[in-house]
Structure formats: C-alpha cells, structure tokens
C-alpha positions as CSV (number, residue, x, y, z in Angstrom):
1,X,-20.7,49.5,-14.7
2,X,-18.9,47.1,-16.7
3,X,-20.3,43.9,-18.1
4,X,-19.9,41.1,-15.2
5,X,-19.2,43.5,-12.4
6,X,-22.1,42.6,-9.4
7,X,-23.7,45.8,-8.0
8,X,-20.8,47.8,-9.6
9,X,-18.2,46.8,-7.4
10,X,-15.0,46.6,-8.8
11,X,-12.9,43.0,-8.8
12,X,-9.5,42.0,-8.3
13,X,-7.7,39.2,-9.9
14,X,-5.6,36.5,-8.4
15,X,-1.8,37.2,-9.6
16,X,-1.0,35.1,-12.8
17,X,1.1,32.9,-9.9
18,X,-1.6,31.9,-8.0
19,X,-3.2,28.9,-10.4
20,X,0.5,27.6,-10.5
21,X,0.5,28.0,-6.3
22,X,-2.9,25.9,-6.5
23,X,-1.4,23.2,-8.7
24,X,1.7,22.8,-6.7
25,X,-0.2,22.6,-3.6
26,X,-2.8,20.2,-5.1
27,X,0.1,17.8,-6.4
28,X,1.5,17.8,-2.9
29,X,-1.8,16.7,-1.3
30,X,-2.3,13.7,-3.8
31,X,1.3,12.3,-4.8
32,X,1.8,10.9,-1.7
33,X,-1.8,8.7,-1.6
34,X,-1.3,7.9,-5.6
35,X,2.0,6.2,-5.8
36,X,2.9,4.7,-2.0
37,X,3.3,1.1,-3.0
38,X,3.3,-0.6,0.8
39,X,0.6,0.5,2.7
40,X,0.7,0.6,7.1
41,X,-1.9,0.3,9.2
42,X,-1.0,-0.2,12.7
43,X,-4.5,-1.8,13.7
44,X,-4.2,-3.9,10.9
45,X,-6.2,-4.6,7.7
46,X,-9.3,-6.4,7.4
47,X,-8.7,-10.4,7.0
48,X,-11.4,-11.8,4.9
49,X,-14.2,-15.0,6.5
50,X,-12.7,-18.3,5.7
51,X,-15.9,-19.6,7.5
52,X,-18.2,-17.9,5.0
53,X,-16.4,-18.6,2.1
54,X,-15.9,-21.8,-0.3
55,X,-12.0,-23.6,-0.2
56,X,-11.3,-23.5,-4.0
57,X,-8.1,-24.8,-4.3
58,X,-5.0,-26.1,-1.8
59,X,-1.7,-26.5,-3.1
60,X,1.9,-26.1,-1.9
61,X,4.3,-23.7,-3.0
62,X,8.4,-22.6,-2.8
63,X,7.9,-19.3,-1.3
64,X,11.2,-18.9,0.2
65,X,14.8,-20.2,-0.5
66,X,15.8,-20.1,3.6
67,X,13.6,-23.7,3.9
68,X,14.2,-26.5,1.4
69,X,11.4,-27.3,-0.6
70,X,8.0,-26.5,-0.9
71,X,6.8,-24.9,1.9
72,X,4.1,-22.9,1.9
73,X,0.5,-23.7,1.8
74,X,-1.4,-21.8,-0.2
75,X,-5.4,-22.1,0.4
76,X,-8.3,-20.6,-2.4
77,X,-11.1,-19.5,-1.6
78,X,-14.5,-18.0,-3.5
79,X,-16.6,-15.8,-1.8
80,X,-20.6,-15.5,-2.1
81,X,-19.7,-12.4,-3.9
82,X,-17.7,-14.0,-7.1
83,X,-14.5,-12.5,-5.5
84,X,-11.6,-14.6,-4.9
85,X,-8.7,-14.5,-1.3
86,X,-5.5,-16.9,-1.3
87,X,-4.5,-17.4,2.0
88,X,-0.2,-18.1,3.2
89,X,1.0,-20.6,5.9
90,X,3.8,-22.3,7.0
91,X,3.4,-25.3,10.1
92,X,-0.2,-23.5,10.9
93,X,0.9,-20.1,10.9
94,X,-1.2,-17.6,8.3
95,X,1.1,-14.9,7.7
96,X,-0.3,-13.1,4.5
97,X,-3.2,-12.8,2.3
98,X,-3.8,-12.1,-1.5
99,X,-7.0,-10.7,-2.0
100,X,-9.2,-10.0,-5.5
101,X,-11.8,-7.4,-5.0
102,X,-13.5,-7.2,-8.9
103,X,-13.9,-11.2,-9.1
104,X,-11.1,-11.7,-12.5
105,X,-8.3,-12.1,-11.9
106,X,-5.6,-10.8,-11.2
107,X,-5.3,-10.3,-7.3
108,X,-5.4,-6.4,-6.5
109,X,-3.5,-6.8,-3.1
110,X,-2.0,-8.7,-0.6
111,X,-1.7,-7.7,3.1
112,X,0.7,-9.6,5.7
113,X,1.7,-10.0,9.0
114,X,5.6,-9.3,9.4
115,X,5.9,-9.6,13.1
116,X,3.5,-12.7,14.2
117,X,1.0,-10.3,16.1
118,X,-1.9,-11.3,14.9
119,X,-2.2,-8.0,12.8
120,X,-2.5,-8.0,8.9
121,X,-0.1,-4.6,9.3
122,X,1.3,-4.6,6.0
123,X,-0.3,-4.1,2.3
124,X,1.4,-4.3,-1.2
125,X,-0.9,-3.2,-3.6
126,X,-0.4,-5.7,-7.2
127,X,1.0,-2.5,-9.4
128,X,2.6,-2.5,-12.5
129,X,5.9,-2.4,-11.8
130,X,5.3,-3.7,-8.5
131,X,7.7,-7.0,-8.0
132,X,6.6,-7.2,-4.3
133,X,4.4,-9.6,-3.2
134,X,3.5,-12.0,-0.1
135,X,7.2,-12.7,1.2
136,X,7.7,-15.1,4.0
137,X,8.8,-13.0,7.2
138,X,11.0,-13.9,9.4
139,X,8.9,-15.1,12.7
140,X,7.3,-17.5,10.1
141,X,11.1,-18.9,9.2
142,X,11.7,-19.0,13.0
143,X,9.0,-21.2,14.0
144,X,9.4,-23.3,11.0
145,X,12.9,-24.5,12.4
146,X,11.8,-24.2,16.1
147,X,8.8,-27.0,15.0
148,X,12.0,-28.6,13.0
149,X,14.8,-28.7,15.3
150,X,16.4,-32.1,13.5
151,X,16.1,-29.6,10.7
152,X,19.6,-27.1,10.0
153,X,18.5,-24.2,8.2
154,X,20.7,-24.2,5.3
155,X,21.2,-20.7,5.5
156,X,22.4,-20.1,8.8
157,X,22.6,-16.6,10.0
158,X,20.2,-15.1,6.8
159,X,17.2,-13.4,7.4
160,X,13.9,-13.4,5.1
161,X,14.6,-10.5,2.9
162,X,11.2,-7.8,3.2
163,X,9.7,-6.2,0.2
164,X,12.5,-3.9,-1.5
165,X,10.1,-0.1,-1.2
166,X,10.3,1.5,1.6
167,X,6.8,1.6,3.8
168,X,4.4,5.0,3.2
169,X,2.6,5.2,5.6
170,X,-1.4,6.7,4.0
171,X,-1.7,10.6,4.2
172,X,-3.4,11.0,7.7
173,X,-7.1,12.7,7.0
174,X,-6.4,15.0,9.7
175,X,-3.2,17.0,9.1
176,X,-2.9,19.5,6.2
177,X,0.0,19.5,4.1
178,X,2.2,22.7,4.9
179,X,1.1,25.4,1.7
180,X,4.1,25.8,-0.5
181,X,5.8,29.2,-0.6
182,X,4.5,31.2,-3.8
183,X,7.3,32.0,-6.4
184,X,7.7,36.1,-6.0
185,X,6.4,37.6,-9.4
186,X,8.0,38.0,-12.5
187,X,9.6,41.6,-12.6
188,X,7.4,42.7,-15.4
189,X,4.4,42.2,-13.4
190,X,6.0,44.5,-10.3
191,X,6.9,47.6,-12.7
192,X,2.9,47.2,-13.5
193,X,1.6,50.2,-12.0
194,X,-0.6,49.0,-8.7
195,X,-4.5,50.2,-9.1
C-alpha cells in the first residue's frame, strides 16, 4: 500500500487544469461584488434617525450649476455611536445622504433618491478613484423651479447630469454564476498513457 493511500484504495488526481478552472470560476463569483461602484437596491437603503441623532453642523452649498447660487442644504449630524450622516435638500426635499460608518472621517458612502419616491435606491460607495458623489437629480431641479416660477432656469432644456458609472446591480445570493468551460488539455497530457 503506498504511503497516504486510505485502506489501500487507489486515488486519482484532478487534471493539472482543474486548479486554473477553480480560479477562473472563483474570480467570476467575486469581481462583480468587489469593484461595482453604484450600488441598486430597489427597496431602498436604510436612511439613518435624524430624531436620534445630534444636528452638528447646517450650512449651504453649490451643488449644481442648473440653479444659481447656493442651493443646497447640507445638515450634520453625530450619532450616539461617534459616527457621522450629512443629509441633502433643496426647498424641503432630502434627496441624498452621505453617511460615515468608522466615526473619522472620511464618509464611506452616500445613497440617494433619483426619482422622488421616497426610496434611498441608489449608493455610491467613496472609492478611490471614485469622482461620483451626491448629485442633485432631476425631480429635485424640477420642484425647485415649480416652488420658483418668477425664477427662469438658466439652463433651459438641460437635465441634472447622473453619476458617470453605469449601475451594477449586487450579485443576487441566489443565482449561481454559470461554471466556465474548462480549457481541453495540453496535448502532452493526452499522449499520457490513461491508467
């Protein structure tokens, strides 16, 4: 019996293509999750208690160049926990979120409503080499100059441009990725005599 062989059966190894067949198939499963850079969840993400929380800071800021001046209302918050939330709004509307989860900064996400429903739908996680942010959609621009209708929008017939990645929607837990095909041996291993 040789050494390592239980009860004398004999073994077979996995072709030498079979650890590169793994790999492949391991890559496919996580490349998606690792590098999708907009995140959406149709039920929306969790918005975090402004009741609970302490109002840090209020200021105004120039979020978007389709209304003159400063527009945007940004609202800080601390909560109990040491982490920090920044909350978006135009004329009473909320429309995005930047949230801090490790309580330093620098925010690790922000998650918006694009269409005015009600549902955070949409998060941008803060990336290097991630240039989106909280934009200003355009239900937000729309109600601006319906609440402001002395107001001209100065640029007439321009939309509020979204974040420049397309959406990836997150890897559903329930549906497999299809198994790569295997690469056929190299010839040297099909002249070896079969056992």
């Amino acid at each position: 019996m040789p050494p390592g062989t239980p009860s004398g059966r004999a073994t077979r190894s996995a072709p030498p293509w079979a650890g590169l067949a793994a790999v492949i198939l391991t890559a496919c499963c996580i490349t998606p999750a690792a590098f999708a850079e907009m995140l959406i969840n149709e039920t929306g993400w969790r918005f975090p208690n402004v009741i609970t929380a302490a109002k840090e800071a209020i200021r105004v800021s120039d979020r978007t160049p389709l209304i003159e001046g400063k527009e945007t209302l940004l609202k800080g918050y601390r909560k109990a926990d040491g982490t920090h939330f920044m909350t978006y709004e135009i004329e009473g509307r909320v429309f995005g979120v930047e949230i801090d989860t490790d309580g330093k900064p620098p925010f690790e996400y922000s998650i918006l409503d694009t269409n005015g429903d009600g549902k955070y739908e949409t998060k941008i996680p803060h990336i290097k080499g991630n240039k989106d942010r909280a934009y200003v959609p355009q239900w937000v621009i729309d109600h601006y100059y319906s609440v402001h209708p002395d107001l001209k929008n100065p640029k007439a017939g321009a939309h509020a441009q979204p974040p420049s990645l397309k959406p990836a929607a997150p890897p559903s837990p329930t549906a497999a990725a299809p198994a790569p095909s295997p690469a056929p041996p190299a010839k040297k291993i099909l002249e070896q005599p079969n056992p």
